[in-house]
N, C-alpha and C positions, 0 to 999 in steps of 0.2 A: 899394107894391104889396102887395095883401094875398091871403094864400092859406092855405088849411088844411095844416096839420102831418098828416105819414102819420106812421102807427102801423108801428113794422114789424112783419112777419109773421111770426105765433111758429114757431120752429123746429118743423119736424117730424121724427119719429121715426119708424122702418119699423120694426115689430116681428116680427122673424120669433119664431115660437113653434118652432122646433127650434134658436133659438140660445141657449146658454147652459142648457139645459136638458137636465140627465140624460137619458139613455134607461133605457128599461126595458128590462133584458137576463135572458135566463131563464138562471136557475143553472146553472153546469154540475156534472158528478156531483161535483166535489171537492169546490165550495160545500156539495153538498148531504149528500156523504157525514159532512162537519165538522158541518154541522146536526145530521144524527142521532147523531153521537158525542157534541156537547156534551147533549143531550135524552137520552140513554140513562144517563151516569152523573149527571146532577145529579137526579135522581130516586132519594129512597131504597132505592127495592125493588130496584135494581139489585149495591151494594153488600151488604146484605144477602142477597140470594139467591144470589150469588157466595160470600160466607161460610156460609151453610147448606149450598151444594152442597161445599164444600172440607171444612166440618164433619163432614157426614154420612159424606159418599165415601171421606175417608182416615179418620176415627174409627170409623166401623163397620166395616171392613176390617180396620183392628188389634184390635178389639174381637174379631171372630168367631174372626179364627188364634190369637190370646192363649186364647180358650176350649174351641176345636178342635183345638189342635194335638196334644196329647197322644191323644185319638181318633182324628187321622188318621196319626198316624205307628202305630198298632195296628191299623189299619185299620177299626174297629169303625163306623163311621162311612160305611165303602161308597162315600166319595167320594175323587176326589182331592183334591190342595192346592191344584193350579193353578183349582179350581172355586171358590174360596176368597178368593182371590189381589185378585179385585175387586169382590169380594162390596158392599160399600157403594152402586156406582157402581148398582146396581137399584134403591135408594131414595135416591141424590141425584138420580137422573133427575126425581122429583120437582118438586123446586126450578128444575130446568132448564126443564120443562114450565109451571112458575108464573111465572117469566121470559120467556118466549116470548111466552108468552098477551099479556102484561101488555105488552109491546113495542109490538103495536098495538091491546089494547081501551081501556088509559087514555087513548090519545088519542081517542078516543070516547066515554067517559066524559065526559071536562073537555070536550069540544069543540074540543080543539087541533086537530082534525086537518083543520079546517077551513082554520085557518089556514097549518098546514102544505103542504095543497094550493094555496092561494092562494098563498103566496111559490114550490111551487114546481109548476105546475101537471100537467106531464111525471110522471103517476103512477107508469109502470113506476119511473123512476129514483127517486122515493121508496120504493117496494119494493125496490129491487134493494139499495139504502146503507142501509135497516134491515137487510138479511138479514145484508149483507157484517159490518157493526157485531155484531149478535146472534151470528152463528155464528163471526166469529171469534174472537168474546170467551170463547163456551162451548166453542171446540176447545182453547185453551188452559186456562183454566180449568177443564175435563174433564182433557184429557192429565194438568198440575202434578195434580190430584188422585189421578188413578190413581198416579203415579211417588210419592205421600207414603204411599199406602197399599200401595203394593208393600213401602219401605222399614220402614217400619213393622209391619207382617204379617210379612214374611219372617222379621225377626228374631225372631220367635216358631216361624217353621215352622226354622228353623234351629238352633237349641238342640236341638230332638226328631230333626232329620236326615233333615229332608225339604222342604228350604229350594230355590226354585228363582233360577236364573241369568237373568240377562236374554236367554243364549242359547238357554233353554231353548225347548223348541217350542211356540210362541203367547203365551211372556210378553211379548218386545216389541211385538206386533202389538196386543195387548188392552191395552197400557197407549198407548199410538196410537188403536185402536180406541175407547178409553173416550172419546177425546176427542172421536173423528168422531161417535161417537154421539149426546151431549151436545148437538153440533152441531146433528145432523139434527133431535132429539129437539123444540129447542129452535124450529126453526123448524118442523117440522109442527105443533107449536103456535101458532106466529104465522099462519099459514095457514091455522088454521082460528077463530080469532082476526078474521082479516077475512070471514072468509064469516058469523061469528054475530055479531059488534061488541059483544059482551056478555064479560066476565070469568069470571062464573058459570059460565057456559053453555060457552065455549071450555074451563074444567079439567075441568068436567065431563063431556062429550063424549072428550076425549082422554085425561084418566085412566081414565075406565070402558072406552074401546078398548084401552089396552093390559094394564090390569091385572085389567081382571073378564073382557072378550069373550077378550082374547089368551091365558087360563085355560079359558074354558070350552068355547070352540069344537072341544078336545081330546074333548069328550062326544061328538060328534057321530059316527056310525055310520061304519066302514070309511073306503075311502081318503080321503070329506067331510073326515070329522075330522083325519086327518093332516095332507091339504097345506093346510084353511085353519089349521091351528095352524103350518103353517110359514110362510105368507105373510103373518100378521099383522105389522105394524108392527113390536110390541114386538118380537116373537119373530123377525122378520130380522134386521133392526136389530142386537140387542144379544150375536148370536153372538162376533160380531168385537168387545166388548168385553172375552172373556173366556178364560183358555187352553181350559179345559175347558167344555164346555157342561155344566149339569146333567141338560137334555134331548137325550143323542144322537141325538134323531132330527130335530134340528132339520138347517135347511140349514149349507153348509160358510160360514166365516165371510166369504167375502166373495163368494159369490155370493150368499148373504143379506142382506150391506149393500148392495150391486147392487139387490137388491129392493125392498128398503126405500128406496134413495135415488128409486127410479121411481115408490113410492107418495108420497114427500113432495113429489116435483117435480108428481104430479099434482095435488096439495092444493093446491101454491104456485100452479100455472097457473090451477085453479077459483079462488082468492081475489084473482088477478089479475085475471081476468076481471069479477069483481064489483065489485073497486076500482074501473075503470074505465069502468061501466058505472052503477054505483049513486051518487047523491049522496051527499055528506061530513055 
């Protein structure tokens, strides 16, 4: 009896495409906060501009009591010490404002930030874990500078015997303050930093605000001139970094950082707005 051979039938396989197969899960803010830590220091300018703000803020601070103290303890000089006390901390804002910028126009520049939205799409929370990152780096890094150049200043205004305590009124708040400022200083730079996507253009825009307009708007006729010389940025802001203000007519130091924190919250909401609305 003859007959054909069956072939058997090849095995078959069901392939499900959700099995075995990663999901794509959206970061949550820890992933994302860790991303922007590692991205903020493996980046030179970070390191550096942390050591120029520490340079400048406690070096020029002991520089100024070292060459004043003798005039202010004769009084010839018209100022007090305590106006003295964190003298630096005016021109390492600087560096803090160049750090800010620099947080989000280099990922603009290079084109990262492309890809930083693509891994993490939820833009508020990548604004939100640069800011946390930035500003807590420059309150501390603020604070330690002011507290190296208290120490170091003092001991100059303390030889001539007019050395102030940490009790004294508005030293510990302005060396605190120095920090909060730093802080604010560093992200109303990054804020406007996302509204121009340019490096040039974000120092230039927020150094000529607080240091040429937040000068000159003091020209301006009757009560104009006073209260925008007090609502400017700089000049709320940077009361509360200092015991003494050199300008009494500025606001008291923390209704002025009050002010000032409501104009950088407004900066930060307009560059939120943009993030989320403008492509990367």
């Amino acid at each position: 009896m003859t007959g054909t051979l069956s072939t058997p039938a090849p095995d078959t396989v069901d392939l499900d495409p959700d099995r075995h197969v990663p999901g794509v899960r959206d970061p949550g803010f820890a992933q994302t906060l860790r991303a922007e830590w590692i991205k903020f220091w493996t980046v030179r300018s970070t390191p550096w501009s942390i050591g120029a703000l520490v340079t400048l803020g406690a070096g020029l601070t002991v520089l100024v009591c070292a060459v004043s103290a003798a005039d202010l303890a004769t009084g010839t000089t018209g100022e007090a010490a305590g106006s003295f006390i964190t003298w630096g901390m005016t021109v390492a804002q600087i560096t803090a404002i160049v750090l800010g910028a620099l947080v989000v126009t280099s990922e603009y520049g290079t084109g990262m930030i492309r890809a930083t939205l693509t891994a993490t799409p939820h833009r508020g929370r990548v604004l939100a874990a640069k800011a946390l990152v930035l500003t807590g780096t420059l309150f501390l890094a603020g604070t330690v500078t002011a507290v190296l150049g208290y120490l170091g200043g003092n001991w100059f205004l303390e030889r001539e015997g007019i050395g102030l305590a940490l009790g004294d009124d508005g030293v510990l708040r302005s060396l605190l303050g120095s920090g909060l400022y730093m802080a604010g200083i560093g992200l109303f730079a990054a804020a406007v930093g996302l509204l121009v996507r340019h490096t040039a253009a974000a120092l230039s825009i927020v150094l000529a605000l607080l240091l040429v307009v937040g000068n000159m708007v003091m020209l301006l006729p009757g009560a104009w001139g006073e209260w925008a010389t007090k609502l400017m940025p700089g000049n709320a802001g940077s009361v509360v970094a200092t015991p003494v203000s050199f300008n009494p007519n500025l606001l008291e130091p923390w209704t002025g950082f009050a002010v000032f924190c409501a104009e950088v919250a407004a900066v930060v909401l307009a560059g939120y707005l943009v993030l989320r609305r403008r492509d990367a």
